[in-house]
C-alpha positions in Angstrom: 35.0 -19.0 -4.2 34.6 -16.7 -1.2 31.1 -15.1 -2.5 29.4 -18.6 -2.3 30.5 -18.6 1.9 27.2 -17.6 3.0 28.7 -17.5 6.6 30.2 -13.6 6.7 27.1 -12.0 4.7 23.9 -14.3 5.6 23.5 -13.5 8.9 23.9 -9.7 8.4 21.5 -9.8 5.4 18.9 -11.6 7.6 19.4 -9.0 10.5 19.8 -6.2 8.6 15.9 -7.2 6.6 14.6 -8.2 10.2 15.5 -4.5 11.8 14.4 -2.6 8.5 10.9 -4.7 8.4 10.9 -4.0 12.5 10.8 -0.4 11.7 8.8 -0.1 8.8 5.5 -2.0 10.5 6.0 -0.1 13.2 6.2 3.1 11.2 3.6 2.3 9.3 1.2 1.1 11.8 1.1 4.0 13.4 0.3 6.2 10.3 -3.2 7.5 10.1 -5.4 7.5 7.1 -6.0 11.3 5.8 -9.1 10.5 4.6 -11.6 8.2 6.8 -13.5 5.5 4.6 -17.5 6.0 4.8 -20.1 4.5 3.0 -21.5 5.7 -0.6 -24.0 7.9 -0.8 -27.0 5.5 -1.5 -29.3 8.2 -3.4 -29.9 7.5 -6.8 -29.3 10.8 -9.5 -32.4 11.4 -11.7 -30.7 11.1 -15.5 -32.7 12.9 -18.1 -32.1 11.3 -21.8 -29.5 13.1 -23.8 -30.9 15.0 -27.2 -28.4 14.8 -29.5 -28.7 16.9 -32.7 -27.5 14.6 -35.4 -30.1 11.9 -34.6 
């Protein structure tokens, strides 16, 4: 059974993976984020108690 050779397709599978994930890190290491973490706003928000009507 040729398929089960790995000799004509493993080394091509292996290179072919190696060059794509070559590319992609470097593609994607050189990506910027659009929007720059910072830190939460550490102010706390003065709640009032809700009325409801049916109480």
């Amino acid at each position: 059974m040729p398929q089960l050779n790995p000799s004509p397709w493993l080394f091509i599978f292996l290179l072919s993976w190696s060059m794509l994930l070559l590319v992609l890190k470097t593609k994607t290491l050189q990506l910027t984020p659009h929007n720059t973490p910072s830190l939460p706003n550490q102010q706390t928000l003065a709640t009032a108690p809700w009325n409801w009507p049916w109480i």
